[in-house]
Biopython code that builds the backbone (N, CA, C, O; Angstrom):
import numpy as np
from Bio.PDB.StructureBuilder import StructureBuilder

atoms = [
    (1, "UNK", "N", (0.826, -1.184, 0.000)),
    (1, "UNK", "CA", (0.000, 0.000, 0.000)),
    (1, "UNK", "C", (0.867, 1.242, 0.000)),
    (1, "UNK", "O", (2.038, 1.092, 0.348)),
    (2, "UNK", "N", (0.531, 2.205, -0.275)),
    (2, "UNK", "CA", (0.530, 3.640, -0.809)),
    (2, "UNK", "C", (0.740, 4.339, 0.566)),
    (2, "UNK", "O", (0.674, 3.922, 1.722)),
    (3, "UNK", "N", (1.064, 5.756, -0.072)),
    (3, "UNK", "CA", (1.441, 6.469, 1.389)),
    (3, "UNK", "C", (-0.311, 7.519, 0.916)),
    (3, "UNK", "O", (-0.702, 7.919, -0.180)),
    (4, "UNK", "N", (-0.785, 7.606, 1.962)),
    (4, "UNK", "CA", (-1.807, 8.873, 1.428)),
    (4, "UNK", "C", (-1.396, 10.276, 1.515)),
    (4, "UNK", "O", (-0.831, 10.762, 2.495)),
    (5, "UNK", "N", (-1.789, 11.072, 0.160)),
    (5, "UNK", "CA", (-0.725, 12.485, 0.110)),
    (5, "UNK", "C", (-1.652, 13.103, 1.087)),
    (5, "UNK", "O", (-2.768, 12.772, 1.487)),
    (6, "UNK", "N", (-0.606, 14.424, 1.443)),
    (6, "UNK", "CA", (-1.360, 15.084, 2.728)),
    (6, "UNK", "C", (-2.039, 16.428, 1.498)),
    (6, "UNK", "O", (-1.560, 16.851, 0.446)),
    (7, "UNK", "N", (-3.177, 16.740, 2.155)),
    (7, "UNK", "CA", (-4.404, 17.603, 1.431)),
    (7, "UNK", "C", (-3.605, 19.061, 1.449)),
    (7, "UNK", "O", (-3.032, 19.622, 2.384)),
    (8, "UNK", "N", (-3.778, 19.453, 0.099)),
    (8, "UNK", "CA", (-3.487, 20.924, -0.225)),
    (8, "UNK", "C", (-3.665, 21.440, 0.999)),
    (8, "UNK", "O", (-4.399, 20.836, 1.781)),
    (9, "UNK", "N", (-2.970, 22.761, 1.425)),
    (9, "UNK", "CA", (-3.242, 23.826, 2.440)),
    (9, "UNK", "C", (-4.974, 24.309, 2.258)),
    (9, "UNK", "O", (-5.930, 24.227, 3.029)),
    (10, "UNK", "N", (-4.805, 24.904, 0.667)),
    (10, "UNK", "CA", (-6.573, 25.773, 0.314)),
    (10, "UNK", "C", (-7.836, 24.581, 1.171)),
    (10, "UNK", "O", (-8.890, 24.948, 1.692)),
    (11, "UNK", "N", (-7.548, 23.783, 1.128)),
    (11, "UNK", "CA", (-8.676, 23.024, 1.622)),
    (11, "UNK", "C", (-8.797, 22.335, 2.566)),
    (11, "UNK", "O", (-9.542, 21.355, 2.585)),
    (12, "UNK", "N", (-8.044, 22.738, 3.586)),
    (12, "UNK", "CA", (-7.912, 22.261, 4.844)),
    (12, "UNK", "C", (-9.170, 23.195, 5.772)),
    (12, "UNK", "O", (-9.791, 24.125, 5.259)),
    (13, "UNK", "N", (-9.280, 22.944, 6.548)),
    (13, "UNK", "CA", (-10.210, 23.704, 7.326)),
    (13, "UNK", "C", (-9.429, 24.346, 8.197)),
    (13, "UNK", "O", (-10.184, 25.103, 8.807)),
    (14, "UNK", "N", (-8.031, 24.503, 8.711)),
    (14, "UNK", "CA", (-7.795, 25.861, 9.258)),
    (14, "UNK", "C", (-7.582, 26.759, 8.317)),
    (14, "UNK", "O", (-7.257, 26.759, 7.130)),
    (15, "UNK", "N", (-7.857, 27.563, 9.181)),
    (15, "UNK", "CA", (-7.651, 29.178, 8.631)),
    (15, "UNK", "C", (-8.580, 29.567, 7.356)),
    (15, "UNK", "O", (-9.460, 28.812, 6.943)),
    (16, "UNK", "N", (-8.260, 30.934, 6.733)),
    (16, "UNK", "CA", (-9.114, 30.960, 5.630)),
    (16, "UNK", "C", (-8.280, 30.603, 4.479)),
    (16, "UNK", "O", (-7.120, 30.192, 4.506)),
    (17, "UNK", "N", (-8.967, 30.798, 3.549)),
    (17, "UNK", "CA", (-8.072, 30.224, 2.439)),
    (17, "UNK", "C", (-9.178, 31.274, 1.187)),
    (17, "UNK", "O", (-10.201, 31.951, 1.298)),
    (18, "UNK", "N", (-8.136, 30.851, -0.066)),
    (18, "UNK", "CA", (-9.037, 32.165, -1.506)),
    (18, "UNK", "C", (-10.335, 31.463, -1.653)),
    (18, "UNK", "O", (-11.103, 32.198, -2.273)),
    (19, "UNK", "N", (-10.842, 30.430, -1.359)),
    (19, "UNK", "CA", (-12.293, 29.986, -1.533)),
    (19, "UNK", "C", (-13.028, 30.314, -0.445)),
    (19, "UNK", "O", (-14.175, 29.881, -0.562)),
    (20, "UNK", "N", (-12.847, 30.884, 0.536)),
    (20, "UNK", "CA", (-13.948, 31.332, 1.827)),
    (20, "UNK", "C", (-14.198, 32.966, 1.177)),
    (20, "UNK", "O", (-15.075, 33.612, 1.751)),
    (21, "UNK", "N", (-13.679, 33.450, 0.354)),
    (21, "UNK", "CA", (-13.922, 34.451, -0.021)),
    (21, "UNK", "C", (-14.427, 34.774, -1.021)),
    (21, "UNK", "O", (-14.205, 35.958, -1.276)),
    (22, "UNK", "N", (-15.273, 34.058, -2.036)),
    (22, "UNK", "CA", (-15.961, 33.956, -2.940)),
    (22, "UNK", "C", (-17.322, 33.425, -2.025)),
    (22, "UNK", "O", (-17.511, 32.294, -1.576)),
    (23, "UNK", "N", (-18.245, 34.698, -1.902)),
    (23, "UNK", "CA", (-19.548, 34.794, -1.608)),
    (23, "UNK", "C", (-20.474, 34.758, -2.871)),
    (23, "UNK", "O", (-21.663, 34.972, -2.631)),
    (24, "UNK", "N", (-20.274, 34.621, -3.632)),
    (24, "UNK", "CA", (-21.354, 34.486, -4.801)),
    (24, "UNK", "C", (-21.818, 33.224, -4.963)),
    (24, "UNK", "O", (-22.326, 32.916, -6.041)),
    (25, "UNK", "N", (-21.731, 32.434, -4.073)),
    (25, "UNK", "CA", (-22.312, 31.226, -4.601)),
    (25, "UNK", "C", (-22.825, 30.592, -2.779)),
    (25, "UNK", "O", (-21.878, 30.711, -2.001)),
    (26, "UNK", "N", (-23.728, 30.172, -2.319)),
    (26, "UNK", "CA", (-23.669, 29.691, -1.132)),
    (26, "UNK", "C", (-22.702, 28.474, -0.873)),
    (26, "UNK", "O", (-22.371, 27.482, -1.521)),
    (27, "UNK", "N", (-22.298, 29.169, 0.780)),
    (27, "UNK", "CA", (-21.868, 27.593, 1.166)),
    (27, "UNK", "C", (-22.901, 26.269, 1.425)),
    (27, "UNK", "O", (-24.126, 26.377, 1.376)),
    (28, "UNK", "N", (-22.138, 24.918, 1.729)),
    (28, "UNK", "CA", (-22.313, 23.739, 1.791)),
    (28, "UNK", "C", (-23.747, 24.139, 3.031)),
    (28, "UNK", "O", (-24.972, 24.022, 3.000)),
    (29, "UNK", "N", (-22.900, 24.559, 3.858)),
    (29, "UNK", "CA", (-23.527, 24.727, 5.525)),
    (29, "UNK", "C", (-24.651, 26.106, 4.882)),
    (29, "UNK", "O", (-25.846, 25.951, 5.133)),
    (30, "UNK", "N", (-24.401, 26.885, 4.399)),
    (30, "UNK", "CA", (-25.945, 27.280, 3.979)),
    (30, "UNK", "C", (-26.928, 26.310, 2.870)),
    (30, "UNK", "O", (-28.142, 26.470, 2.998)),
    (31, "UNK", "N", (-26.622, 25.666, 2.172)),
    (31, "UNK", "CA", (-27.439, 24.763, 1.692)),
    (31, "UNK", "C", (-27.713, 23.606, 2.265)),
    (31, "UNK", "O", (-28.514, 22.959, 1.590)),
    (32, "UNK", "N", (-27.392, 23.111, 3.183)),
    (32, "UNK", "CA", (-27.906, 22.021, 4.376)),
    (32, "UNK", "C", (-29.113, 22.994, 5.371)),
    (32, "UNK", "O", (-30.296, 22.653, 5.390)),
    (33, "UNK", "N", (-28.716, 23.949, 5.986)),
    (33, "UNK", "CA", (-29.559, 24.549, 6.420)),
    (33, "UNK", "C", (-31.029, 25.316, 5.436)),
    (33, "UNK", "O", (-32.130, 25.476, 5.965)),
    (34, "UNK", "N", (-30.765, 25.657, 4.155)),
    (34, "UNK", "CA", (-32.394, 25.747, 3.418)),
    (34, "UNK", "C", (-33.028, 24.387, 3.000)),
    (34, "UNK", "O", (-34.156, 24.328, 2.510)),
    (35, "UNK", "N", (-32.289, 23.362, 3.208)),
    (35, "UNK", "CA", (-32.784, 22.071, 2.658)),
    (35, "UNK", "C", (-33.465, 21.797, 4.269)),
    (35, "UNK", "O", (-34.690, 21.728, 4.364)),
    (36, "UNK", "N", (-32.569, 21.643, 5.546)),
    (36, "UNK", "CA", (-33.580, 21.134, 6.636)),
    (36, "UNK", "C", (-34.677, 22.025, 6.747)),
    (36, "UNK", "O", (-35.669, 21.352, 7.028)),
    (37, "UNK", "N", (-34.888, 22.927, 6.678)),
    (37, "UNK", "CA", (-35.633, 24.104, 6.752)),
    (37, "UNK", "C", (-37.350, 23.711, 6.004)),
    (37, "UNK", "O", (-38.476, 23.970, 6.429)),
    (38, "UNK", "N", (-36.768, 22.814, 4.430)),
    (38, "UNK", "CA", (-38.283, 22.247, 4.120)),
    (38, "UNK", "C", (-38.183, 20.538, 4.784)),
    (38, "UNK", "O", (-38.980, 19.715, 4.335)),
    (39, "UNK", "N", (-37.317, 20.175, 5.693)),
    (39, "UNK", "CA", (-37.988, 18.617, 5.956)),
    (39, "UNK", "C", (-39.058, 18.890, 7.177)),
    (39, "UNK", "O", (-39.113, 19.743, 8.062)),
    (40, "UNK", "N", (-39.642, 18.095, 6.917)),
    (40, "UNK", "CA", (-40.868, 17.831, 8.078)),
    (40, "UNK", "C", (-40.790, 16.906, 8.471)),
    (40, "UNK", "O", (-39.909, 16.197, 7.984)),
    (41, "UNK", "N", (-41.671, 16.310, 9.616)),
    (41, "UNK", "CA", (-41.183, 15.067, 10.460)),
    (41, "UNK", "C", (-41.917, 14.334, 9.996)),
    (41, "UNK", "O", (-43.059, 14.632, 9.649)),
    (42, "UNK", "N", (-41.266, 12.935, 9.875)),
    (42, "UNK", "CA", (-41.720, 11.867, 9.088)),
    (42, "UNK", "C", (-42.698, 11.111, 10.401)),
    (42, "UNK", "O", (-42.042, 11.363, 11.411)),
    (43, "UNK", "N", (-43.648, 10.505, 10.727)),
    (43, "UNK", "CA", (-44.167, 10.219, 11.980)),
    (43, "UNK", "C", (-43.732, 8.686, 11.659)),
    (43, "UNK", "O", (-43.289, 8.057, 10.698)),
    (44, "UNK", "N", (-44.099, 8.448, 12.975)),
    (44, "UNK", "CA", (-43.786, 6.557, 12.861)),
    (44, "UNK", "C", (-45.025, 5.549, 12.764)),
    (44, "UNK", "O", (-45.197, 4.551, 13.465)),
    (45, "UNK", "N", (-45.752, 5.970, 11.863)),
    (45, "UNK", "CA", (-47.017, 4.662, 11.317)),
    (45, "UNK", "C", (-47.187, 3.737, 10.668)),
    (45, "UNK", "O", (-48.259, 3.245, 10.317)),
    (46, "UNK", "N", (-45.850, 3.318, 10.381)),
    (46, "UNK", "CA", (-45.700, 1.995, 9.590)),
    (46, "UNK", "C", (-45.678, 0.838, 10.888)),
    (46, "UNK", "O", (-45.278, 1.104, 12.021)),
    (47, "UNK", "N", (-46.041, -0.085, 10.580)),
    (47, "UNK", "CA", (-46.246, -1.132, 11.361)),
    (47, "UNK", "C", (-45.333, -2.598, 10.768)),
    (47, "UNK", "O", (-45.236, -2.899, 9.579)),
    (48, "UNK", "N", (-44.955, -3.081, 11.489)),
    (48, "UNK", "CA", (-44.696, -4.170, 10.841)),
    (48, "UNK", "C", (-44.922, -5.693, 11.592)),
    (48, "UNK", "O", (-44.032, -6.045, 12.367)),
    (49, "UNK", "N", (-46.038, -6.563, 11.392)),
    (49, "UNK", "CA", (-46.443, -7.367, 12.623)),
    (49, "UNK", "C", (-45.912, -8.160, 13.124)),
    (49, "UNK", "O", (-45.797, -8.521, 14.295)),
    (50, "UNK", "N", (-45.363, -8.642, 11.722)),
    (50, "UNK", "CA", (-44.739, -10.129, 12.389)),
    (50, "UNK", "C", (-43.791, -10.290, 13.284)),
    (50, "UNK", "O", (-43.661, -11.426, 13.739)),
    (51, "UNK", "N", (-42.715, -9.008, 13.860)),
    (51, "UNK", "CA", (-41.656, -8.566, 14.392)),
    (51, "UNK", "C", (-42.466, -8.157, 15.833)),
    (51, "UNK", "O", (-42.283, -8.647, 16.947)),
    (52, "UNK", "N", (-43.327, -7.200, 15.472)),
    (52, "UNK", "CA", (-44.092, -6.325, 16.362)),
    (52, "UNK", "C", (-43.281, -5.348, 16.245)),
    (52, "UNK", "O", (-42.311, -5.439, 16.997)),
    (53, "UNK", "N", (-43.318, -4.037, 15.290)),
    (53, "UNK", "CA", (-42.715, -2.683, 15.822)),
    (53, "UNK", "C", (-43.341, -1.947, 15.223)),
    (53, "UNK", "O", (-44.123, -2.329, 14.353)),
    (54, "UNK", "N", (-43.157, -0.679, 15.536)),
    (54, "UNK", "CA", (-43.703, 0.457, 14.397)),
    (54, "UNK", "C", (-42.442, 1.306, 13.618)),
    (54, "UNK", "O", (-41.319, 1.472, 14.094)),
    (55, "UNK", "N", (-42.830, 1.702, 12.552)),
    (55, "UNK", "CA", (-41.242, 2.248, 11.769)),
    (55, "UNK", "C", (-41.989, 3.524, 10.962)),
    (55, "UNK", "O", (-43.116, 3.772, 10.534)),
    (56, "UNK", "N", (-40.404, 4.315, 11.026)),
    (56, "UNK", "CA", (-41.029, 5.865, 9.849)),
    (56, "UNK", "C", (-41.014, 5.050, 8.478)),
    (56, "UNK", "O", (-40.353, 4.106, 8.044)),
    (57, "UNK", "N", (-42.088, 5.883, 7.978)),
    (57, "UNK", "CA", (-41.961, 5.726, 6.804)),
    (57, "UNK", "C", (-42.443, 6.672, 5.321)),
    (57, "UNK", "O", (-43.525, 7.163, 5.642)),
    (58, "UNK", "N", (-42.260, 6.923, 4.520)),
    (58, "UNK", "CA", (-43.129, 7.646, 3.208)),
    (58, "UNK", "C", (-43.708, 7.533, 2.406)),
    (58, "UNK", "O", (-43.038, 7.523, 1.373)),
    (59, "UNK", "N", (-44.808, 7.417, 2.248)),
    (59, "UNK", "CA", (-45.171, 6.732, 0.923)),
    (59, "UNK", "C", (-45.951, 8.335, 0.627)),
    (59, "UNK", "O", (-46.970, 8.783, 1.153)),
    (60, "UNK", "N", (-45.127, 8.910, -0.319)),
    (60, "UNK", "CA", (-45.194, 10.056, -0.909)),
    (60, "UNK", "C", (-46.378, 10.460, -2.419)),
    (60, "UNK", "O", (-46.376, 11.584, -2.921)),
]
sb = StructureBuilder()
sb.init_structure("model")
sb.init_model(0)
sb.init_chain("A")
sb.init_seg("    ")
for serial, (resi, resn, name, xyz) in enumerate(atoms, 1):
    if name == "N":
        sb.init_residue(resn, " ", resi, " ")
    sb.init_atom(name, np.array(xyz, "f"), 0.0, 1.0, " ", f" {name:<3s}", serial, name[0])
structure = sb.get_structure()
């Protein structure tokens, strides 16, 4: 086996780097947050007998 190369500086998570500074496009962590923003809670009414439990589920 291989040695694994160590990750560019730009994309490390310390410090800033020239990509934290390009605001024209959202970050990751703002698009996780407008995506939870439309989930709703899935309730748990699926049943399943032969086990005996109840489970989430969607039938969309």
């Amino acid at each position: 086996m291989g040695t694994v190369p160590e990750a560019p500086a730009s994309i490390t998570a310390e410090g800033t780097t020239p990509h934290t500074q390009n605001q024209a496009h959202p970050t990751v962590y703002e698009l996780m947050a407008r995506v939870m923003g439309d989930v709703r809670n899935v309730s748990k009414n699926g049943q399943n007998k032969a086990q005996n439990y109840s489970f989430r589920g969607y039938l969309g």
